[in-house]
C-alpha positions in Angstrom: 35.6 117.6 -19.6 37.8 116.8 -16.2 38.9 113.0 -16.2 37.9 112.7 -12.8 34.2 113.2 -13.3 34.0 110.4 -16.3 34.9 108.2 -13.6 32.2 109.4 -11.4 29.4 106.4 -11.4 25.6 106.9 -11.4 23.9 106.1 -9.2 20.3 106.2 -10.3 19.8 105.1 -13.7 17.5 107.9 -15.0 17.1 106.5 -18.3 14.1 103.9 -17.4 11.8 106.8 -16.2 12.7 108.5 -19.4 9.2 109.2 -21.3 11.1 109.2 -24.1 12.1 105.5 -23.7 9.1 104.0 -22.1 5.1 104.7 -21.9 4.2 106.4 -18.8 2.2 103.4 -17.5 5.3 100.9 -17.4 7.0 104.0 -15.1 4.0 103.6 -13.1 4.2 100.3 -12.8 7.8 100.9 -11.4 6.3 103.8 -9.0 4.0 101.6 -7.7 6.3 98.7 -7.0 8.7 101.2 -4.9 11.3 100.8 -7.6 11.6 104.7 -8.1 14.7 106.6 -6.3 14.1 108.8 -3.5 13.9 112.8 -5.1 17.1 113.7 -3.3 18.7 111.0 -4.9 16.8 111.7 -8.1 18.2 115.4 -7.8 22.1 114.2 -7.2 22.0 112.2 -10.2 20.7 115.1 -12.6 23.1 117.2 -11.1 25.7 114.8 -11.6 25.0 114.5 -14.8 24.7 117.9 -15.5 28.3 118.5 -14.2 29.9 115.7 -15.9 28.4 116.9 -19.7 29.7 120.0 -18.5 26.5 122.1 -18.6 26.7 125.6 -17.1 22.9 125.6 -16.4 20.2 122.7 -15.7 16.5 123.9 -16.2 13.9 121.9 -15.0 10.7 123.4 -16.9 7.2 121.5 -15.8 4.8 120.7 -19.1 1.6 119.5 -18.8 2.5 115.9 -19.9 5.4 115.9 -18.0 9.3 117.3 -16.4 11.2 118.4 -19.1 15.1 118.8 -17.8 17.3 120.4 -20.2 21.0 121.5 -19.5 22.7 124.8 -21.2 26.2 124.5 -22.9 27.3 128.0 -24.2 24.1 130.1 -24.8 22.5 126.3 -26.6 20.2 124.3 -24.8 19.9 120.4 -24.7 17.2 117.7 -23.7 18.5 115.6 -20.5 15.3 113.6 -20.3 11.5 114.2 -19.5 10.6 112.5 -16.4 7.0 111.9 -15.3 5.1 115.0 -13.5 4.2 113.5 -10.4 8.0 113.9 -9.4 8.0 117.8 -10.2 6.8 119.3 -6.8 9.4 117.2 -4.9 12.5 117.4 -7.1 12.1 121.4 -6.7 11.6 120.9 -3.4 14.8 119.5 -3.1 16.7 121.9 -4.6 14.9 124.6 -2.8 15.5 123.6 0.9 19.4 122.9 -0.4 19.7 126.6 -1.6 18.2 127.6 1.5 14.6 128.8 -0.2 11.1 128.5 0.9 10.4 124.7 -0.1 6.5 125.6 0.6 6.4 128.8 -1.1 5.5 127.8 -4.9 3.7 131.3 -5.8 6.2 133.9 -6.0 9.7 133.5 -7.6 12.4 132.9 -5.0 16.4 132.9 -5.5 19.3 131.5 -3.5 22.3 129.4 -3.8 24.3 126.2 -2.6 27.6 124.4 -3.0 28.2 121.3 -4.3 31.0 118.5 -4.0 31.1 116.7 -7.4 34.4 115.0 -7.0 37.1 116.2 -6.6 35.6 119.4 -7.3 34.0 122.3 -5.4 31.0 124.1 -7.6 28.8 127.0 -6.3 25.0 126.6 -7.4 22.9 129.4 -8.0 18.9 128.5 -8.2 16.0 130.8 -9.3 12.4 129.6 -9.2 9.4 130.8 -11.0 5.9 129.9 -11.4 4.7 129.0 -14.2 1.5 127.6 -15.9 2.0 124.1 -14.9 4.2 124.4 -11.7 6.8 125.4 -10.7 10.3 126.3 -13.0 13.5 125.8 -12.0 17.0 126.8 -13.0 20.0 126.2 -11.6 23.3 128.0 -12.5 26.4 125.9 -11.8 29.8 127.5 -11.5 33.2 125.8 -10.8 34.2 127.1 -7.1 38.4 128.9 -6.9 38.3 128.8 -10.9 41.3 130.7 -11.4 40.9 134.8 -12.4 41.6 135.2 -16.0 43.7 137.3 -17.5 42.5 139.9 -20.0 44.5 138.3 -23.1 42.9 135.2 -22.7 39.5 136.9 -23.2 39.2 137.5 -27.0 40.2 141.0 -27.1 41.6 142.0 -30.7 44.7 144.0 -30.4 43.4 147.3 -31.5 40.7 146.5 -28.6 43.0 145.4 -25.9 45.1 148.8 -26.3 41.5 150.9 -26.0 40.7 148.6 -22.5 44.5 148.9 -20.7 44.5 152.4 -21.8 41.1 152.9 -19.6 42.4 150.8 -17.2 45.3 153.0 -16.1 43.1 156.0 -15.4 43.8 157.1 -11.7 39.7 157.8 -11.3 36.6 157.0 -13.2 33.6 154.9 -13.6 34.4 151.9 -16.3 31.2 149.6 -17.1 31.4 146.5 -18.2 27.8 146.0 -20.1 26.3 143.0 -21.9 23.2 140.9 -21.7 22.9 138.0 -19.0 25.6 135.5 -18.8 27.9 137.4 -21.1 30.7 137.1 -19.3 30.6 140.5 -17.4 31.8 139.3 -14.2 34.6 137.3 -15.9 35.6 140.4 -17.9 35.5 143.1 -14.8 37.4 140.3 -12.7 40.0 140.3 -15.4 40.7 144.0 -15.4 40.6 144.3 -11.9 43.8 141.5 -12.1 45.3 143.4 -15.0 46.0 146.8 -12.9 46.6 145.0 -9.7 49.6 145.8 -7.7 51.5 146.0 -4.2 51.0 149.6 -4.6 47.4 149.9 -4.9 44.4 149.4 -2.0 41.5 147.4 -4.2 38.7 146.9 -2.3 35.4 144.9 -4.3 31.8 144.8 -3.1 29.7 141.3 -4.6 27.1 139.3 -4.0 28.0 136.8 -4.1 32.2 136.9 -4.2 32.6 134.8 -7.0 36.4 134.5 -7.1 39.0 135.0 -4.3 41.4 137.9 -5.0 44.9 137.8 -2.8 45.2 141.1 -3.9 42.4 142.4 -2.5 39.3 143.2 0.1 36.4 141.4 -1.0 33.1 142.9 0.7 30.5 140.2 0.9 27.0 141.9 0.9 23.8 140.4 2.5 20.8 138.6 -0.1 18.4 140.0 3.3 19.3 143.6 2.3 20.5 143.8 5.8 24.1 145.3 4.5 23.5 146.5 0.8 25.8 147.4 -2.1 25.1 151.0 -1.1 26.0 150.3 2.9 29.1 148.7 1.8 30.1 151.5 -0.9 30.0 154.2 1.7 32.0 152.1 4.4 34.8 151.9 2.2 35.4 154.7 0.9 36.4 155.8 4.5 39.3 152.7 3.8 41.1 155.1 1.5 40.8 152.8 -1.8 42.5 153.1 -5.3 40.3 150.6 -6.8 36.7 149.8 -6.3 35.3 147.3 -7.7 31.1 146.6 -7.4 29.4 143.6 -8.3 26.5 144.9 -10.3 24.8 148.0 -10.7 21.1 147.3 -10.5 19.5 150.8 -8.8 20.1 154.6 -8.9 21.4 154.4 -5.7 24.4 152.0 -6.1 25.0 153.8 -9.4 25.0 157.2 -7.6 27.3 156.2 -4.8 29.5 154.1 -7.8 30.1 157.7 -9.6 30.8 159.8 -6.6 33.4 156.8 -5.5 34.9 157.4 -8.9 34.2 161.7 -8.5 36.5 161.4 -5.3 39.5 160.4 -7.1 39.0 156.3 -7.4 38.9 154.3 -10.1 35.4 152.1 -9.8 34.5 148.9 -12.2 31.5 147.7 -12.1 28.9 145.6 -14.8 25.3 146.6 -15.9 22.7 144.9 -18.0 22.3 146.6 -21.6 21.7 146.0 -25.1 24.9 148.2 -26.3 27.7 149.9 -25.2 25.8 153.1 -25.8 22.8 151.6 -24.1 24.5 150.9 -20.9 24.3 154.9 -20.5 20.7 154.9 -20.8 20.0 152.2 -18.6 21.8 154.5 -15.8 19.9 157.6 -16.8 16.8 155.2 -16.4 17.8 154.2 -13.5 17.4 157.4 -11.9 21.3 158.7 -12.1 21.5 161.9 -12.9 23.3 163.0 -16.0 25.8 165.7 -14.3 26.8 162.7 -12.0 27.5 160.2 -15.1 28.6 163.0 -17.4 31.5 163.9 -14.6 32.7 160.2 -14.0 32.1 157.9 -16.7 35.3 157.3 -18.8 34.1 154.4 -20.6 31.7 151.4 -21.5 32.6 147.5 -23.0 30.1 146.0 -24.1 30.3 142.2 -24.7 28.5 139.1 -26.1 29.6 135.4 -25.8 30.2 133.5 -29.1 30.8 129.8 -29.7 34.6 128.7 -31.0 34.9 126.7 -34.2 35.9 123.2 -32.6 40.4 122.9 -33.7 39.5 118.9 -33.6 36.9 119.5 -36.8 37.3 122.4 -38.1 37.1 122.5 -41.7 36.9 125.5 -44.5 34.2 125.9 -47.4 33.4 128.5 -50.0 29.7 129.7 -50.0 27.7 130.0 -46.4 24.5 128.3 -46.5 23.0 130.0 -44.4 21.8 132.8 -46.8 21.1 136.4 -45.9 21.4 138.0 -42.4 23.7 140.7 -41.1 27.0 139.1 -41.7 26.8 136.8 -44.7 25.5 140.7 -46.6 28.8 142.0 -45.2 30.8 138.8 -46.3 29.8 139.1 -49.5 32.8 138.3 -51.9 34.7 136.5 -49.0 35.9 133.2 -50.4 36.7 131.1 -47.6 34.6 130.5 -44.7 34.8 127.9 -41.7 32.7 125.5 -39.6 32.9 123.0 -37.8 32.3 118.9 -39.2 31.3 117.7 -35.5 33.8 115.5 -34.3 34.0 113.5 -30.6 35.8 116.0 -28.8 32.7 118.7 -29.3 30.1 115.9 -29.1 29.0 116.5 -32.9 28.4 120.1 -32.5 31.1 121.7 -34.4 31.7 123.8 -31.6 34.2 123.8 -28.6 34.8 126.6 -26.2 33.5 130.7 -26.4 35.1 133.5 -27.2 33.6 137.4 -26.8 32.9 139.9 -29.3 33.2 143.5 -28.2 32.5 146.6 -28.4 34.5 150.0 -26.4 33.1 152.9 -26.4 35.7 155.8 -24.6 33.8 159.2 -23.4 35.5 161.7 -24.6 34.8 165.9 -24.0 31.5 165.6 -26.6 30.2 162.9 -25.6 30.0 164.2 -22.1 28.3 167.3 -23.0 25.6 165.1 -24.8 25.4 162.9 -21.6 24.7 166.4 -19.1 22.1 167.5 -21.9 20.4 164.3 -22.0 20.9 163.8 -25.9 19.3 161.3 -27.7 20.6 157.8 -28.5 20.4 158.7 -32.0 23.3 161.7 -31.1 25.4 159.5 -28.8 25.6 157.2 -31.6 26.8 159.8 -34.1 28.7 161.2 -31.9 30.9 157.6 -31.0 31.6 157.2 -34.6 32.6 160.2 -35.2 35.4 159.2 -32.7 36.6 155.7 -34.7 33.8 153.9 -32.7 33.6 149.6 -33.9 30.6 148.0 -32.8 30.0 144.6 -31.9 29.0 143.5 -35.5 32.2 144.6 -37.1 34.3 142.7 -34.5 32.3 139.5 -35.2 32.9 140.3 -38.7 36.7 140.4 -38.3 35.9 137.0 -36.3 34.2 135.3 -38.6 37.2 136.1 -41.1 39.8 134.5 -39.4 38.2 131.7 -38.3 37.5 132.0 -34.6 33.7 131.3 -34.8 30.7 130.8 -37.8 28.5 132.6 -39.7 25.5 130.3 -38.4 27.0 131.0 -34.9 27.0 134.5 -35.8 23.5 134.7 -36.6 22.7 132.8 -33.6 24.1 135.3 -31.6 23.6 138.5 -33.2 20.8 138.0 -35.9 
């Protein structure tokens, strides 16, 4: 956590409308006397705290009792407080008219975004509403603004795994995919390997909504949330702009994917990230998307797939012989392994044993068969065979190699992976 925003002071004490400290007539009593905070001012001081625990998401989930708020750190969620209901309909309300959304409209889901100064910092807020049974839901996604561009060591790539990516990376054309569930890390990952290949030399040219992080070495194209300038729009502009490198935000339609692999067909190198549940998965996802095999057969050269784990806290971390938590997946594949880590739970990682993520991967590399299967629509069952065949690893066996040296748990692990 950032110095600076310890020494941030609250300005609304939330605590004493905390249902979990007091009966919900005494905060009534405190409504009535006009001792409760304004919502805006209600809503700064959740965000605020949000920031300075250093949450990467704050749900605010209406019960029928009362507004749970919860924060996420690393795929894990945790109880901020539970505030009386009466406030839910104007804290979202709030939030909505600051990420420019329909603060009126509580019957359809809406999405949108704002930015925040917390300090000396600069943070870009992504919200997304949804009814539900007793309200309204919010969440709110909260990422540090000019957060510097990784580079692809720094990303938990094995050796054996990094060679596979760098060795995609330097093909002159193709369509790379970077796969994975929701907040995986895709965007980090395809940002990463656009900086790896970067040079003076090369025209890169991106298409996102929204441009997440500024690139010097590139032309970011901002697309429109109206659907005024789409993905597609964008795609076909610059290809007249004479790229080397394309890189597209997200493919979510057969269209984008369609104009993606005939970018790549035309002698460019495209990256781009997609929702699966595999690296094998991601080609399915396409084919369901409506992209015709002969168009993914001729352009894909490869898929990562990736899933974030949590890091065994250096401050606390301590080794042990048996796993406790018995069965699943990897303690069957540990079996005989004698030494095993965890974390006690120290300060630093706020008793949770865990401090930081790392990603387990997964790189599948298209080679002449696997093309063929793609054009004849082959089943997953094939694709799979036919990826081992070639020295394929999935996910589980580089969280196994994880897990051995330390990096993350077996109860993490699990968590993550069953």
């Amino acid at each position: 956590m950032i110095e600076e925003l310890k020494n941030i002071p609250s300005k609304v004490s939330l605590e004493q409308f905390d249902l979990g400290n007091f009966s919900k007539e005494k905060i009534r009593d405190l409504f009535k006397m006009g001792k409760v905070p304004t919502a805006d001012a209600m809503a700064e001081e959740i965000l605020l705290r949000a920031v300075k625990e250093g949450a990467t998401d704050l749900h605010i989930e209406p019960q029928e009792a009362e507004l749970r708020i919860r924060l996420g750190f690393e795929g894990v969620m945790k109880r901020l407080i539970s505030l009386p209901k009466d406030i839910a309909d104007n804290l979202a309300s709030v939030f909505k008219t600051r990420g420019g959304l329909n603060a009126f409209e509580r019957k359809k889901p809406q999405e949108g975004r704002f930015s925040a100064n917390i300090g000396p910092l600069q943070y870009d807020i992504r919200i997304s509403t949804v009814p539900v049974m007793y309200g309204e839901r919010v969440a709110l996604r909260i990422l540090q603004k000019n957060a510097r561009v990784a580079h692809i060591e720094e990303l938990g790539f094995s050796q054996e795994n990094l060679e596979k990516i760098r060795k995609l990376l330097k093909r002159p054309s193709g369509l790379f995919l970077v796969s994975g569930p929701s907040s995986s890390g895709k965007s980090t990952t395809v940002y990463a390997a656009v900086n790896d290949i970067q040079s003076p030399e090369k025209n890169i040219i991106t298409v996102e909504n929204p441009i997440e992080y500024k690139l010097e070495f590139a032309s970011q194209v901002p697309t429109s949330s109206d659907k005024s300038f789409t993905f597609v729009d964008a795609l076909k502009a610059i290809l007249r702009q004479n790229p080397n490198i394309i890189m597209v935000g997200e493919i979510r339609d057969a269209e984008t994917g369609i104009v993606a692999a005939e970018a790549a067909l035309t002698g460019n190198l495209v990256l781009s990230t997609i929702l699966s549940s595999d690296a094998v998965g991601a080609i399915f996802r396409l084919l369901n998307l409506g992209v015709q095999p002969y168009w993914l057969a001729s352009t894909l050269i490869g898929v990562l797939y990736q899933q974030l784990v949590r890091t065994i806290c250096p401050a606390c971390k301590e080794q042990y012989e048996e796993p406790q938590e018995k069965g699943g997946t990897l303690v069957n594949l540990l079996a005989g392994q004698s030494k095993f880590f965890r974390g006690k739970g120290c300060e630093k990682c706020d008793g949770t044993g865990y401090f930081g993520r790392t990603a387990l991967h997964e790189i599948l590399t298209i080679d002449d068969q696997m093309r063929d299967l793609i054009y004849q629509k082959a089943s997953l069952l094939q694709l799979k065979e036919a990826a081992r065949s070639t020295g394929f690893e999935n996910i589980f066996q580089d969280g196994l190699k994880k897990v051995s040296a330390g990096m993350t748990s077996v109860a993490e692990f699990n968590r993550a992976l069953g």
